[in-house]
C-alpha positions in Angstrom: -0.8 -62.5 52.5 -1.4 -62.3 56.2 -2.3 -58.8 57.7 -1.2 -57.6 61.3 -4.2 -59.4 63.0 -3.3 -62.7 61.7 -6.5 -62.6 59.1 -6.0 -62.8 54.9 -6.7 -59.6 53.9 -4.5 -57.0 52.1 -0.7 -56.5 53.4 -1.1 -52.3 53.2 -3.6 -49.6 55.1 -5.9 -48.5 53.1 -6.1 -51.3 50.3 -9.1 -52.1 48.8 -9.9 -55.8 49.1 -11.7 -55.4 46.0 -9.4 -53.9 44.0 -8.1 -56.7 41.0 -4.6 -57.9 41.1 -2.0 -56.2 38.2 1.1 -58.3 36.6 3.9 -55.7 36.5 4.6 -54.7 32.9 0.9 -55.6 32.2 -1.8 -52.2 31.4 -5.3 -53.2 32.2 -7.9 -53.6 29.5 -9.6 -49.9 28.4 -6.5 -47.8 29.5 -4.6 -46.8 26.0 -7.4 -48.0 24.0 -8.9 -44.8 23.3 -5.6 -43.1 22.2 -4.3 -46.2 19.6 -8.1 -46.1 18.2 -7.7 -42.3 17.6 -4.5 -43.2 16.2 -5.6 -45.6 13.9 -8.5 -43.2 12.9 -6.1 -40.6 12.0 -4.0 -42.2 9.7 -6.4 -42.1 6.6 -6.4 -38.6 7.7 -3.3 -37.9 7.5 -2.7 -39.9 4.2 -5.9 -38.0 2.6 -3.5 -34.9 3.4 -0.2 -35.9 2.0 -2.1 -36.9 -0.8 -3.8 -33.6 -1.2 -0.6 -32.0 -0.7 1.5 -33.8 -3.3 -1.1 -33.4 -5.8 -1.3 -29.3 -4.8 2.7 -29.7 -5.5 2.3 -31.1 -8.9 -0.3 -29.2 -9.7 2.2 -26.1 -9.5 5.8 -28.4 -10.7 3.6 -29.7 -14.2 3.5 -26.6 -15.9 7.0 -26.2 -15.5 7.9 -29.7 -16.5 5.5 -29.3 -19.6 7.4 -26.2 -20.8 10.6 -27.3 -20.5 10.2 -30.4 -22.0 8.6 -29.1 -25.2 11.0 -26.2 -25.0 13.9 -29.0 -26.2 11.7 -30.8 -28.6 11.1 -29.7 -32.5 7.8 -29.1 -33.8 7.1 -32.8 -35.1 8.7 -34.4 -31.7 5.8 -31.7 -30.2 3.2 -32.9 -32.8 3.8 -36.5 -31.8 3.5 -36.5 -28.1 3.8 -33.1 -25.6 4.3 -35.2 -22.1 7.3 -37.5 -24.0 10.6 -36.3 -23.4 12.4 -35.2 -26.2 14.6 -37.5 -28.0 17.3 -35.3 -28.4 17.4 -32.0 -26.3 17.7 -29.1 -28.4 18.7 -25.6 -27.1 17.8 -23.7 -30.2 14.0 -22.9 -29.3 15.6 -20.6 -26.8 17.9 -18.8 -28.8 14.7 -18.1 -30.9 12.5 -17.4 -28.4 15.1 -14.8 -26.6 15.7 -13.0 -30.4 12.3 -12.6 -31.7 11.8 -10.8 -27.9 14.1 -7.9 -29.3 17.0 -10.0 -27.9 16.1 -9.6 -24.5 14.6 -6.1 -24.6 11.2 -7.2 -22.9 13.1 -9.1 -20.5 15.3 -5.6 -19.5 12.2 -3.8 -19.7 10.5 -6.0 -17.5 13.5 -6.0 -14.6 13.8 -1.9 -15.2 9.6 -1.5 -14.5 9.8 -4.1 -11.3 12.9 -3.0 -9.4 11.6 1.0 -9.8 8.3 -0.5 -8.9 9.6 -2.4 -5.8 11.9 0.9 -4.7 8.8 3.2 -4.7 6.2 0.6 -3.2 8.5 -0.3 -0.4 9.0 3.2 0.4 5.1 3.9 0.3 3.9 1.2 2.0 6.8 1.4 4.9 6.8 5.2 5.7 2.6 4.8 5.1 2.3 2.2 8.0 5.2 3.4 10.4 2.5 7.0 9.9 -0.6 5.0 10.5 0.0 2.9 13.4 2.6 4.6 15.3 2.7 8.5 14.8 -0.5 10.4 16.3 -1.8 12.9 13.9 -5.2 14.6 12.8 -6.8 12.4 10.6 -5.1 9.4 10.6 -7.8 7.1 11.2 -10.0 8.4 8.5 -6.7 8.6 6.2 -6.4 5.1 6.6 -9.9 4.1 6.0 -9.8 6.1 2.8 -6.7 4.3 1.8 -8.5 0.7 2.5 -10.9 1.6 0.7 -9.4 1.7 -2.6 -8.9 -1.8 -2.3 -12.4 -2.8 -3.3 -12.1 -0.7 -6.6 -11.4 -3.2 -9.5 -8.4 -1.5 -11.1 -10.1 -2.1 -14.8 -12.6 0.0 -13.7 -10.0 3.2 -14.0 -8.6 2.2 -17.0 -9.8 4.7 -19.4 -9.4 7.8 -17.4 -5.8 6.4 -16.5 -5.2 6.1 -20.3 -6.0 9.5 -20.3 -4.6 11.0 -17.9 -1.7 9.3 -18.9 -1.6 10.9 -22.7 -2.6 14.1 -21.0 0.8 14.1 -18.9 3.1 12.8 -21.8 3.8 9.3 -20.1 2.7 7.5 -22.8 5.3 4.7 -24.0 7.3 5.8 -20.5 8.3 3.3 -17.9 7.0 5.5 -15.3 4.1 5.8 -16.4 3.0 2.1 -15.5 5.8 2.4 -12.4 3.4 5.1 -11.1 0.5 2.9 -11.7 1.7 -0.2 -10.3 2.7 1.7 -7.0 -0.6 3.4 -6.7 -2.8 0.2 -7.2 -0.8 -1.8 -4.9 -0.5 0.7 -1.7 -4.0 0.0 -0.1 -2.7 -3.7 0.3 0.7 -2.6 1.4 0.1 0.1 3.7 -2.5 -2.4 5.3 -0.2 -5.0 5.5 2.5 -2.8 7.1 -0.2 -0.8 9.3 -0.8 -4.4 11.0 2.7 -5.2 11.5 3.7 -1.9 13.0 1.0 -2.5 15.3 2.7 -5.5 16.6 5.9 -3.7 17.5 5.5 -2.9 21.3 5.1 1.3 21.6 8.3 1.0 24.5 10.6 0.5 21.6 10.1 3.8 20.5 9.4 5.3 24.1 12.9 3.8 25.0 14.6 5.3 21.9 13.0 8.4 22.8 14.4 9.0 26.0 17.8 8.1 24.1 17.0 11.0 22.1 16.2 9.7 18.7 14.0 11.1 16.8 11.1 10.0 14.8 13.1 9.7 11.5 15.9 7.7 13.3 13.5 5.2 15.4 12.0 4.3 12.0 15.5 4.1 10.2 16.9 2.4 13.0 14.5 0.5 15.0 11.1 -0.1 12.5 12.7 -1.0 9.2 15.0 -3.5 10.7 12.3 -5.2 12.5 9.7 -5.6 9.7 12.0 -7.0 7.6 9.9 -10.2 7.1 6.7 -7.7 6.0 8.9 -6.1 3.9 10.5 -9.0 2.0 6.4 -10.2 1.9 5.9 -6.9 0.2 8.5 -7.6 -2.4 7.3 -10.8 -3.2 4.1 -10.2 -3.8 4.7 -6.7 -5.6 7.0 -8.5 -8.5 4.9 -11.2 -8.8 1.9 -8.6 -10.0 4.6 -6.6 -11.8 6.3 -9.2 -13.6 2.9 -10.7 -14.8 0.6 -7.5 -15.6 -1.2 -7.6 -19.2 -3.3 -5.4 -19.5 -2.2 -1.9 -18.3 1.0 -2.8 -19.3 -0.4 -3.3 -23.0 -2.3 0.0 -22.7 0.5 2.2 -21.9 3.7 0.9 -23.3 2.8 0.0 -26.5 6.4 1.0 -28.3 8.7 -2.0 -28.7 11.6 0.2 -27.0 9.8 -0.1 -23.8 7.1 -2.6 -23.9 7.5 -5.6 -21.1 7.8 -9.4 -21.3 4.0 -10.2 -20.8 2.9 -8.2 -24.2 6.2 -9.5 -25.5 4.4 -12.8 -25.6 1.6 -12.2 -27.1 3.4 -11.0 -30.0 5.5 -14.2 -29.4 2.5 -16.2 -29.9 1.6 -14.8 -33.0 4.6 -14.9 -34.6 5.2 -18.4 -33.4 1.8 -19.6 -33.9 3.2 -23.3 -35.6 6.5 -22.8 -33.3 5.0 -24.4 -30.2 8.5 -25.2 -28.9 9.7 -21.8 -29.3 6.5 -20.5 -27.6 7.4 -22.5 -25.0 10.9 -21.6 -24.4 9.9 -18.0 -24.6 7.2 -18.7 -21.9 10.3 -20.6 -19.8 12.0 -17.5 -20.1 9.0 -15.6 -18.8 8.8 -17.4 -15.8 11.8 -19.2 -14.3 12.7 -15.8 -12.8 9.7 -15.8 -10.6 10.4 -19.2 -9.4 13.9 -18.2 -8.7 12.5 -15.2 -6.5 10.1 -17.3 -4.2 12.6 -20.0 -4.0 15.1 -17.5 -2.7 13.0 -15.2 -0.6 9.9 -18.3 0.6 11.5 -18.4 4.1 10.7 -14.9 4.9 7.2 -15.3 3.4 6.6 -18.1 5.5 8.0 -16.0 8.6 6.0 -13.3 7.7 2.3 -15.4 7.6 3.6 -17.4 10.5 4.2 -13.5 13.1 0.6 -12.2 11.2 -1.2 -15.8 12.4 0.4 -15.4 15.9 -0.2 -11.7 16.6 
């Protein structure tokens, strides 16, 4: 093109002779390069995750699939091959299973210790934290340091002066004797775990309810609880998780079939059905499809809960 002097040169002010001519549509060598080969480099990256992932997930669906499975076989089907499915599915192993656990006793037992476990811990932990991080008071800090600190004692190490302090107050063969337990080994974790989320709550909440005129009691009742639902439901989970699956205390202190829960319950199962596999199995079906049905039902509030705690 011509410029305003009549030479060749570039048609604009300020062009660079130099610079190389561009086709429209067309991107110049090197620019986009460097983010399609970090694409390319990530894909075996992300593949090396899905497939770490779907083998976490059937890692955790197997056991499941293995118990149910040889829950509907009979013993010879069992005998033959435990990953087949069963040739004909048969319901019987859990009618078994469900009367040689004193038709459901250990099962009633075992809702009756959680849900009084769960009531008490919740109360603890809640009314423990709302104290710790929001109410000033002489001693707090140390009080919650003494608290934490119970959380590095392995709970086996108290089990023989528990046994007998346990005989000593008549709780032996008593649901609360392990409801007691239960609540006192888990409120280090708990009161920690609410401590951190009342900490997280801004302090004009309560300065705003304050000038309203509420008092302590109702800001907690009405302000606190609400809010820390997602802590609380986190609580829950993992308080009937430990509940529901406890051996060994729950062995030591409720040793009367009236009152003994489902995890002792099957190791009497096992021994009675030592050459009942299938039973064993539906009877250890029955054990733990109700823990699957609680994460399933409450996992959304768990994942809230981790998901506030990694961004505060």
């Amino acid at each position: 093109m011509t410029g305003a002097d009549g030479s060749h040169g570039p048609a604009f002010a300020g062009a660079d002779p130099e610079m190389p001519k561009t086709v429209p549509g067309h991107r110049p060598r090197g620019v986009g390069y460097g983010q399609a080969a970090r694409g390319v480099l990530a894909v075996p990256g992300k593949a090396a995750l899905v497939g770490g992932m779907t083998l976490l997930g059937l890692s955790a669906v197997f056991p499941i699939y293995f118990m149910l499975v040889n829950a509907m076989k009979t013993a010879p089907e069992y005998a033959a091959n435990k990953l087949a499915l069963p040739g004909q599915f048969n319901l019987a192993n859990f009618g078994t299973a469900w009367a040689a656990s004193n038709n459901g006793g250990y099962v009633i037992n075992s809702v009756i210790v959680t849900v009084a476990t769960i009531v008490l811990s919740v109360a603890l932990a809640t009314t423990a934290g709302y104290a710790f991080a929001k109410l000033r008071w002489r001693g707090s800090t140390p009080t919650f340091f003494f608290v934490l600190a119970w959380m590095a004692v392995p709970p086996l190490l108290l089990m023989v002066p528990i046994y007998v302090e346990m005989v000593d107050l008549g709780l032996l063969n008593n649901y609360l004797s392990v409801v007691l337990l239960y609540s006192a080994l888990n409120l280090p974790f708990n009161a920690y775990l609410m401590t951190a989320f009342f900490h997280a709550i801004p302090d004009e909440l309560m300065e705003a309810a304050r000038v309203d005129g509420a008092s302590v009691h109702r800001i907690f009742v009405s302000i606190m609880l609400p809010l820390s639902i997602p802590a609380v439901v986190t609580i829950i989970i993992f308080n009937v998780l430990y509940v529901w699956n406890e051996f060994v205390f729950a062995l030591l202190l409720l040793q009367s079939d009236k009152v003994k829960t489902l995890t002792p319950g099957l190791l009497q199962l096992q021994g009675r059905f030592f050459f009942n596999y299938p039973a064993l199995m539906a009877g250890l079906l029955i054990a733990s499809l109700p823990m699957v049905g609680v994460y399933l039902i409450f996992q959304r509030y768990l994942v809230r809960a981790i998901a506030a705690g990694a961004l505060k």
